[in-house]
C-alpha positions as CSV (number, residue, x, y, z in Angstrom):
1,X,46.7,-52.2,13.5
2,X,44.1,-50.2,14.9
3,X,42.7,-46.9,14.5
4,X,41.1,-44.9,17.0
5,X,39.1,-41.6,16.7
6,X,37.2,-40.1,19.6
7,X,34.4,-37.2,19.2
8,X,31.8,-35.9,21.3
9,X,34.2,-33.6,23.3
10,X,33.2,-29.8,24.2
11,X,32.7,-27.3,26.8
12,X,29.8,-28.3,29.3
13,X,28.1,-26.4,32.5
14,X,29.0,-28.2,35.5
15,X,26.2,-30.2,36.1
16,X,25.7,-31.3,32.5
17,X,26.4,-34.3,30.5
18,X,28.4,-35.0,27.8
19,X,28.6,-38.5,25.2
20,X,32.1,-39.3,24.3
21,X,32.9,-42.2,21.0
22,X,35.1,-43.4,19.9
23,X,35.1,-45.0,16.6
24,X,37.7,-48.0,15.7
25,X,39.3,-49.7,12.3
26,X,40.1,-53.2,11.9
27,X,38.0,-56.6,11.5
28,X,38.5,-57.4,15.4
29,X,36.8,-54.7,17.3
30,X,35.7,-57.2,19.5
31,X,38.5,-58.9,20.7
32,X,39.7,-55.8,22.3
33,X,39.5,-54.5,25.9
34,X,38.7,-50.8,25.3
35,X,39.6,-47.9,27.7
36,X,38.9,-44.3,28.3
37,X,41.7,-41.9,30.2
38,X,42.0,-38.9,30.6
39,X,45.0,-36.2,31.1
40,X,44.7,-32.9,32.6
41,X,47.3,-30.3,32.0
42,X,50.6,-30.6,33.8
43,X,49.5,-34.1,34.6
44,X,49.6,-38.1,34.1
45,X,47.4,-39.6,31.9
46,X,44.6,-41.6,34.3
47,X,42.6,-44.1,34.2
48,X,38.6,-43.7,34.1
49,X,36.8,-46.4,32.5
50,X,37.2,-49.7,30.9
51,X,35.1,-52.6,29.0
52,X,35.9,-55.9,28.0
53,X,35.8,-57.6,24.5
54,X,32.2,-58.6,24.7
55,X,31.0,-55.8,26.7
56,X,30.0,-58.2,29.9
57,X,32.2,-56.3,32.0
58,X,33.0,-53.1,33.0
59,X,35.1,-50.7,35.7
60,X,35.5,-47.0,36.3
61,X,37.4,-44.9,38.5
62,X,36.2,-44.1,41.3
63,X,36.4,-40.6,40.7
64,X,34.0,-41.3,38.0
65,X,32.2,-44.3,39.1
66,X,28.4,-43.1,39.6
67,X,28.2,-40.7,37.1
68,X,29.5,-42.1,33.6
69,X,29.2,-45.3,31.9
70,X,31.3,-47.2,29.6
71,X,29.4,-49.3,26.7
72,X,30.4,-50.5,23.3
73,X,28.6,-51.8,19.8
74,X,30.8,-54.0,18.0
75,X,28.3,-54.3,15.4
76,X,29.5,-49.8,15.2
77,X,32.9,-50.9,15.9
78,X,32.4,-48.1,18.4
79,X,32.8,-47.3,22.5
80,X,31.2,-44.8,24.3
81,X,31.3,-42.5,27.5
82,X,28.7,-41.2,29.3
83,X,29.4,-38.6,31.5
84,X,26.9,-37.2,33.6
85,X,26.9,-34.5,36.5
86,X,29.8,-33.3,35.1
87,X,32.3,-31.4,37.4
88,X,35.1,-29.1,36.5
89,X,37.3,-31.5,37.7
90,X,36.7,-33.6,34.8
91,X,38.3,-31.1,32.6
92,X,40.4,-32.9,30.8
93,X,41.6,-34.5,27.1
94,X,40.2,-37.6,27.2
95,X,41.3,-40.5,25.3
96,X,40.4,-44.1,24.0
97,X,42.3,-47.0,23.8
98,X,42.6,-50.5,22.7
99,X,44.2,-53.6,23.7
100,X,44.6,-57.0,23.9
101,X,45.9,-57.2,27.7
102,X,47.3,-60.1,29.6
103,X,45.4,-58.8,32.8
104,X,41.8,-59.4,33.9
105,X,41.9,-55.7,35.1
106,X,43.8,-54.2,32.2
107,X,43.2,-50.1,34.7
108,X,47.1,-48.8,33.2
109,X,48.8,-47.2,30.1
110,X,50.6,-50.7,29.7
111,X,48.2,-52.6,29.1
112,X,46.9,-50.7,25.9
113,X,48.6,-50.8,22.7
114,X,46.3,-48.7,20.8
115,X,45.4,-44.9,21.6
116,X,43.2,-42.2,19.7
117,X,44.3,-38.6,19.2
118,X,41.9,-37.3,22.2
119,X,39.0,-35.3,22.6
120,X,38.4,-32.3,24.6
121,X,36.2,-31.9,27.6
122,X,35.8,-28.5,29.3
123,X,33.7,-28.3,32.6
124,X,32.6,-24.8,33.8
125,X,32.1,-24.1,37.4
């Protein structure tokens, strides 16, 4: 089993950045894929960042792609976002997630088996 808890969340000027983590349990932090998404109100969780085991690859949205950054310590057991030039479009709960996916490009709700509770992000125009 893993735990997931995301911080960092908050309300932000357009413009601005925010640092999302997300901190994980267990002794195999590394052997997990980790993901951000995020879910507006009203609407589907999305996609908008992930990074394999290692940390050698990465992929973000292209809404996203640009302006944050995925990146992990497994020595912290932790991911992170970076978001910068933050719109209000990127309003949103976002959440982490874990997994041990049988895809190369593991960009859906399926392939995670692990999520956190989320964290808030608030963009004002």
């Amino acid at each position: 089993q893993v735990q997931l808890t995301e911080s960092g969340g908050g309300l932000v000027q357009a413009g601005g950045s925010l640092r999302l983590s997300c901190a994980a349990s267990g002794r195999t932090f590394s052997d997990y894929a980790m993901g951000w998404f995020r879910q507006a109100p009203g609407k589907e969780r999305k996609f908008v960042a992930l990074i394999s085991g290692s940390g050698g690859t990465t992929y973000l949205a292209d809404s996203v792609n640009g302006r944050f950054t995925i990146s992990r310590d497994n020595a912290k057991n932790t991911v992170f976002l970076q978001m910068n030039r933050l719109k209000p479009e990127d309003t949103a709960v976002y959440y982490c997630a874990a997994g041990t996916p049988g895809t190369w490009l593991p960009v859906t709700k399926g392939d995670y088996d692990y999520w956190g509770q989320g964290t808030q992000v608030t963009v004002s125009s």
